[in-house]
TORKOL-4160 file (C-alpha; in steps of 0.2 Angstrom, whole numbers, padded with zeros to 4 digits, m for minus):
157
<pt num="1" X="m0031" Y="0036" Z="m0037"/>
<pt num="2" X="m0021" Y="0049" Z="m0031"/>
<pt num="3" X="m0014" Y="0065" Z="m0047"/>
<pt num="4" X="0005" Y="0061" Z="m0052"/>
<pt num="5" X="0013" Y="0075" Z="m0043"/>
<pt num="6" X="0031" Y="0083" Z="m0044"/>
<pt num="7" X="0037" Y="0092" Z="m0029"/>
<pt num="8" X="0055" Y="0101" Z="m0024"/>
<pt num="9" X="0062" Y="0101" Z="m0005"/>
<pt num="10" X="0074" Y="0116" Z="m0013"/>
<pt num="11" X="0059" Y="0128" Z="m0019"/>
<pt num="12" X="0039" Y="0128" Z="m0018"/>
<pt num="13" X="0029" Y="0129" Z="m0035"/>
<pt num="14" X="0030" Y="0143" Z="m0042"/>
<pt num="15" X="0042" Y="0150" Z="m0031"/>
<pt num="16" X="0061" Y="0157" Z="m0032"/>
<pt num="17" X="0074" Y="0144" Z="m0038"/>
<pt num="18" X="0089" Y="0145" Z="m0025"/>
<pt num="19" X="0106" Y="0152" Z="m0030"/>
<pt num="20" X="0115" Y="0137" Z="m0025"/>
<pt num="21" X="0104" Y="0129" Z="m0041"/>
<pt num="22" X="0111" Y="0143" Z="m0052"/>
<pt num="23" X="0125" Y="0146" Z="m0066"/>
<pt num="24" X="0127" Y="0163" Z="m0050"/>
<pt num="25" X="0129" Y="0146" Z="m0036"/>
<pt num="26" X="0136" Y="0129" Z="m0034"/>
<pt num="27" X="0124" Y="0126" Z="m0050"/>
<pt num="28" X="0119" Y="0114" Z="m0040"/>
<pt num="29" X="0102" Y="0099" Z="m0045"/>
<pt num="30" X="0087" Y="0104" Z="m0034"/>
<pt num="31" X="0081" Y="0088" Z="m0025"/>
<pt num="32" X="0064" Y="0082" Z="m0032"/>
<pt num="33" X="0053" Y="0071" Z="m0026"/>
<pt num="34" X="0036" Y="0062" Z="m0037"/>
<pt num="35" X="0023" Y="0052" Z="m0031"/>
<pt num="36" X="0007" Y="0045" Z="m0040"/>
<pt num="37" X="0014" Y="0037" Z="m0056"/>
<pt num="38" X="0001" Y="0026" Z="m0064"/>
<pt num="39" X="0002" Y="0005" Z="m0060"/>
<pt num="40" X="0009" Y="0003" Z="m0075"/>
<pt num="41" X="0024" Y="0016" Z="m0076"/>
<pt num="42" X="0039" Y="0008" Z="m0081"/>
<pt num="43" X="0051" Y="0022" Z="m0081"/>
<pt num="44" X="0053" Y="0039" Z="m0078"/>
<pt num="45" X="0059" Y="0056" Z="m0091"/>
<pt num="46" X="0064" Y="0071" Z="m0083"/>
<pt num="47" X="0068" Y="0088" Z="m0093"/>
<pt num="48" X="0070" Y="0105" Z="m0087"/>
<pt num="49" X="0068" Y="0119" Z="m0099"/>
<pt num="50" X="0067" Y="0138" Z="m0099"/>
<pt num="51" X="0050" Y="0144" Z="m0111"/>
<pt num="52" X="0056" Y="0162" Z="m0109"/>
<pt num="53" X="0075" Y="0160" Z="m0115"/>
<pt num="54" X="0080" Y="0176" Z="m0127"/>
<pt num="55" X="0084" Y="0162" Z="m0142"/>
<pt num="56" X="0067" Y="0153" Z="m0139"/>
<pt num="57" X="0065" Y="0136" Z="m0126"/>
<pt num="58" X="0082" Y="0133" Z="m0118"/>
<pt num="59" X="0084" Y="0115" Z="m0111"/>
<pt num="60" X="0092" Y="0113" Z="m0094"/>
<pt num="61" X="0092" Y="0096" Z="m0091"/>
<pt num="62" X="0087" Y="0080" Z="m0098"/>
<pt num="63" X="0087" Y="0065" Z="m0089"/>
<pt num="64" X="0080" Y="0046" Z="m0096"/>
<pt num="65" X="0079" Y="0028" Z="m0091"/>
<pt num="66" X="0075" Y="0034" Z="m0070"/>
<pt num="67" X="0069" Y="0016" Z="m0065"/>
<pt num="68" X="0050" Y="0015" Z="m0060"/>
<pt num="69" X="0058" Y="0011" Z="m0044"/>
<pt num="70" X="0064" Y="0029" Z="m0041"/>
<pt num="71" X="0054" Y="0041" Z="m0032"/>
<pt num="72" X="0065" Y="0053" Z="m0029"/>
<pt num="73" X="0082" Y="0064" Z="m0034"/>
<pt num="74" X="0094" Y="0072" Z="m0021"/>
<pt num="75" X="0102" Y="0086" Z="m0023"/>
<pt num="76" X="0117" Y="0086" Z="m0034"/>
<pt num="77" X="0119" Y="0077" Z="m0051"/>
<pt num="78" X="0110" Y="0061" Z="m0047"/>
<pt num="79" X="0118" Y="0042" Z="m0051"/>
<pt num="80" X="0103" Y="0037" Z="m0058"/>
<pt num="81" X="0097" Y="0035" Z="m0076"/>
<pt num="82" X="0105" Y="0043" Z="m0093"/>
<pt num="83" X="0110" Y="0061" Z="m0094"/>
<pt num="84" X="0106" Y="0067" Z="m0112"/>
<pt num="85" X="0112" Y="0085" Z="m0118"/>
<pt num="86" X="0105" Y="0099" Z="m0113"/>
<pt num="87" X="0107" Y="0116" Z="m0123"/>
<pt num="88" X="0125" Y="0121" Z="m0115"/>
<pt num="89" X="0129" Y="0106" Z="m0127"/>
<pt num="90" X="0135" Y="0097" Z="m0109"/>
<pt num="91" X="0126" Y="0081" Z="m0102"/>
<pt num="92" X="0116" Y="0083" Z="m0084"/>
<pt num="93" X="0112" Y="0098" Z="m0073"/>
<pt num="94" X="0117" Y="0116" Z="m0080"/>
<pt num="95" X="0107" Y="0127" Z="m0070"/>
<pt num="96" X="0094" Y="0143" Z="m0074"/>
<pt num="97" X="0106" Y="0157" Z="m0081"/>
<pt num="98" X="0095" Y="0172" Z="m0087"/>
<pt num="99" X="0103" Y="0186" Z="m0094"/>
<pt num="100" X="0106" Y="0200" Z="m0080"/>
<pt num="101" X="0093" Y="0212" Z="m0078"/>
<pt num="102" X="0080" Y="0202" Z="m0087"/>
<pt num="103" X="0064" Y="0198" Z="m0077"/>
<pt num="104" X="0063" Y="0182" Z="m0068"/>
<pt num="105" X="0062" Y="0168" Z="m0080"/>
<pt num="106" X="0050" Y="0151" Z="m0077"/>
<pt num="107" X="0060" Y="0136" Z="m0076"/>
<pt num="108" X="0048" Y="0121" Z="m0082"/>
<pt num="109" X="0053" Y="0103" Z="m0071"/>
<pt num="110" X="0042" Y="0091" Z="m0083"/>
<pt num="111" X="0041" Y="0074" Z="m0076"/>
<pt num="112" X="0037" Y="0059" Z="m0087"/>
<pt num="113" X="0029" Y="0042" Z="m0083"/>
<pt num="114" X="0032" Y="0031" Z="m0095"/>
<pt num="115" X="0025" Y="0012" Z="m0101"/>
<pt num="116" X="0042" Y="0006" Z="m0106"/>
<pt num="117" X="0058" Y="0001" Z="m0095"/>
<pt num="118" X="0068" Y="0009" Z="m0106"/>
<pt num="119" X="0068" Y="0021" Z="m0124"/>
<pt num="120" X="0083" Y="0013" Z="m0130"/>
<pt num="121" X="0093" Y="0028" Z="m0131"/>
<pt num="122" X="0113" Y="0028" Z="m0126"/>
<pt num="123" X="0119" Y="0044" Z="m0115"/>
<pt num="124" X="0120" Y="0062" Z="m0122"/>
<pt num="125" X="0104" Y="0059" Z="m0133"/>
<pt num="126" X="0098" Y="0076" Z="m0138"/>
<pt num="127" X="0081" Y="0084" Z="m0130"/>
<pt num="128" X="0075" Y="0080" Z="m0148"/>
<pt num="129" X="0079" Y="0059" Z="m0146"/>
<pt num="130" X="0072" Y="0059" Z="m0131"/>
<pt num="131" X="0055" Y="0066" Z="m0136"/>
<pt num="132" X="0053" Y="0055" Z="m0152"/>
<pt num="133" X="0057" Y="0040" Z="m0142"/>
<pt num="134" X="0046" Y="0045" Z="m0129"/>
<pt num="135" X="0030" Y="0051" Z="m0138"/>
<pt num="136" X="0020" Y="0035" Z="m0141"/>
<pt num="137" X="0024" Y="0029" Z="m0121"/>
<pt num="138" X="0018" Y="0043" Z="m0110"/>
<pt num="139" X="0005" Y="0039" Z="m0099"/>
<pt num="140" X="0006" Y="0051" Z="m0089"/>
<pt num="141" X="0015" Y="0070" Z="m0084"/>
<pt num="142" X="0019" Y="0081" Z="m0069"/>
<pt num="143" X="0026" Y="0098" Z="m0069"/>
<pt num="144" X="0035" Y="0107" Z="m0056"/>
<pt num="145" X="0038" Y="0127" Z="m0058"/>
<pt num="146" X="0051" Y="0139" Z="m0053"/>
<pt num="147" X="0057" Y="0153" Z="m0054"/>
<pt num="148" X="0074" Y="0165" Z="m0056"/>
<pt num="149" X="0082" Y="0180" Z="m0060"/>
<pt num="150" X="0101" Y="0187" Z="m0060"/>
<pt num="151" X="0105" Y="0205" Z="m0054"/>
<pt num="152" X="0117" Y="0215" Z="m0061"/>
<pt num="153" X="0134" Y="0215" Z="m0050"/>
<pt num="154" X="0144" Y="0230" Z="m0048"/>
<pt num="155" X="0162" Y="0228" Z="m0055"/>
<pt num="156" X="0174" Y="0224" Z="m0041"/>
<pt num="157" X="0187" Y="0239" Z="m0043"/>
């Protein structure tokens, strides 16, 4: 049987997260791409969070109820599944926005394969909700790293 895997088109594990993906660009989804869920996957959680944020773990992005169909998310706020809220108070994608002049921060993309169809949550469930309802059906868990850093810009005179 072949490891539940998480992959990015947009950047390489471990490697630097695009501008385009970034509060400094089109703040823009990465596309993401999975393969290996267990047989008996019924759906999928996606959440993407900072570890390293000044105020403690900053959530970028939580995405539930991706259908056990879906093995893949282009680029740009996907049509599928249920945006929940992420720590910009806003549903779907905001993208890494470190302070200027901090050292590259870790962005975490955790994939979750879950044994239900569904965890019964409406839109813009917290990060919070979404890990309650999650926690007894995880069967299984892929992660994706990446990586950003702002500079400081010059003032334009």
């Amino acid at each position: 049987m072949e490891p539940f895997t998480l992959t990015s088109s947009t950047f390489e594990d471990g490697g630097m997260i695009p501008e385009g993906c970034t509060c400094d660009g089109a703040n823009r989804s990465p596309a993401l791409q999975w393969g290996g869920a267990p047989l008996n996957t019924q759906s999928f959680v996606l959440i993407v969070d900072d570890p390293a944020a000044p105020k403690g773990v900053f959530t970028h992005w939580v995405l539930f109820d991706i259908p056990k169909v879906v093995q893949a998310l282009d680029a740009g706020q996907p049509l599928v599944g249920l945006d929940g809220i992420n720590d910009f108070q806003e549903p779907g994608y905001s993208g890494p926005c470190p302070p200027p002049g901090d050292l590259a921060h870790s962005y975490r993309f955790t994939l979750y394969a879950l044994d239900v169809p569904t965890i019964g949550l409406g839109q813009r469930a917290t990060r919070h909700e979404v890990e309650g309802a999650i926690q007894d059906h995880v069967i299984a868990r892929a992660q994706l790293t990446g990586r950003y850093q702002r500079h400081e810009r010059s003032a334009q005179a």
